[in-house]
C-alpha positions in Angstrom: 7.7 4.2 6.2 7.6 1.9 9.2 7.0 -1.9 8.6 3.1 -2.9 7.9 2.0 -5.2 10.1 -1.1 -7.4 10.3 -2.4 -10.6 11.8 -3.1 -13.7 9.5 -6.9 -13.0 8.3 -7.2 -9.6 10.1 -9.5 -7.2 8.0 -8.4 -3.9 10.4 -7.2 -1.2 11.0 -7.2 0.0 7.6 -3.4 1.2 6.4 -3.1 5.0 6.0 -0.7 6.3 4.0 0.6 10.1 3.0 2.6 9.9 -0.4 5.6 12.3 -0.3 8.6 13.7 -2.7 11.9 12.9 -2.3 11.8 16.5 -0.5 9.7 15.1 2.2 6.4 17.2 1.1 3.0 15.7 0.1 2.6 14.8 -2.7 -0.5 16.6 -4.3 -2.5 13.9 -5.9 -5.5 16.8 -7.2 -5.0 15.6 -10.3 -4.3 11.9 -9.7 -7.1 9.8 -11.5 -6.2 6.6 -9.1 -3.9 5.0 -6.7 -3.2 1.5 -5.8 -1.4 -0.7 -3.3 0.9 -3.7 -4.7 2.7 -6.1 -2.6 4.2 -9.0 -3.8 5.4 -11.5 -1.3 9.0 -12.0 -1.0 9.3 -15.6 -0.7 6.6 -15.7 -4.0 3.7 -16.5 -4.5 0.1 -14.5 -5.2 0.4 -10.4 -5.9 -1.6 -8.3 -3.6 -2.8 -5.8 -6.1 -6.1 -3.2 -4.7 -7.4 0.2 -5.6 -6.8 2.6 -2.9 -9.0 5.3 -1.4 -8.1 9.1 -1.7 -8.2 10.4 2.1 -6.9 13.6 1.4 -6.1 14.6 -2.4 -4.2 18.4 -1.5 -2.3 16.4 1.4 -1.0 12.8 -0.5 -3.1 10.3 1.7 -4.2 7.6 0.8 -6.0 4.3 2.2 -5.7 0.7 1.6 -8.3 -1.7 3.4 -7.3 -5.5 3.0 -9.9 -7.6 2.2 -10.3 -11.6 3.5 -7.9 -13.0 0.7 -5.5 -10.0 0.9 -4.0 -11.2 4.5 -4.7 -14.6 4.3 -1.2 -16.0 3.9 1.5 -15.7 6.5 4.9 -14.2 5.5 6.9 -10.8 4.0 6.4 -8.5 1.8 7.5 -5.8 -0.6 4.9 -3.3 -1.3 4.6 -0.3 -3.3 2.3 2.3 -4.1 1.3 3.1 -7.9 -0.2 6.8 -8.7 -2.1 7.3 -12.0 -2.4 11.4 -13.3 -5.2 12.1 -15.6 -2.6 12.2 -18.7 -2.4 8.2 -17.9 1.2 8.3 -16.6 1.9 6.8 -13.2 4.4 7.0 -10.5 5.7 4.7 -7.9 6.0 5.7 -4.3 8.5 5.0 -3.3 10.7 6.1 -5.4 13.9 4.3 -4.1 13.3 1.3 -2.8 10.5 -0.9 -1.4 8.1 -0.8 1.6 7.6 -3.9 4.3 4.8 -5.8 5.1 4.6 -8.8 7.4 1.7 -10.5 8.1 2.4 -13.0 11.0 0.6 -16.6 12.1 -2.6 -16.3 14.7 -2.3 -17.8 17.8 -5.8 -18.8 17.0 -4.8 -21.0 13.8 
């Protein structure tokens, strides 16, 4: 997953993701009963934790849109993305590691 990027206080585009297996194939989230984004910046400080929206259930995507709060302080951060199946277990994608976010100073600040 490349690097999420946004502008401090910028409310678009809204981040599209497609959850996969360590195989590389969708995962299948028909049965999912919710997904979430949850970033947590690296330098600490305040947990970015939102529901998601299912895109495309058969195909693994999902969508994030960050709300005012969500970019409003500059720096990096580690981000995952928590599935919940109907039998109320959950899995982390991804698997191995982390994803990136940055959200950088406006010039307009």
């Amino acid at each position: 997953m490349a690097v999420l990027t946004y502008k401090k206080g910028d409310l678009e585009p809204k981040f599209i993701a497609t959850l996969k297996n360590s195989d590389g194939s969708a995962i299948d989230l028909t049965s999912a009963s919710s997904v979430k984004f949850v970033a947590v910046p690296v330098a600490g400080g305040s947990t970015i934790n939102r529901a998601m929206v299912f895109e495309n259930r058969f195909a693994g995507q999902v969508s994030w849109s960050p709300t005012s709060g969500d970019t409003a302080t500059v720096g990096a951060y580690n981000f995952e993305i928590q599935v919940t199946w109907t039998t109320g277990r959950w899995q982390t994608v991804p698997s191995d590691s982390f994803a990136s976010m940055v959200i950088v100073q406006d010039i307009a600040d």
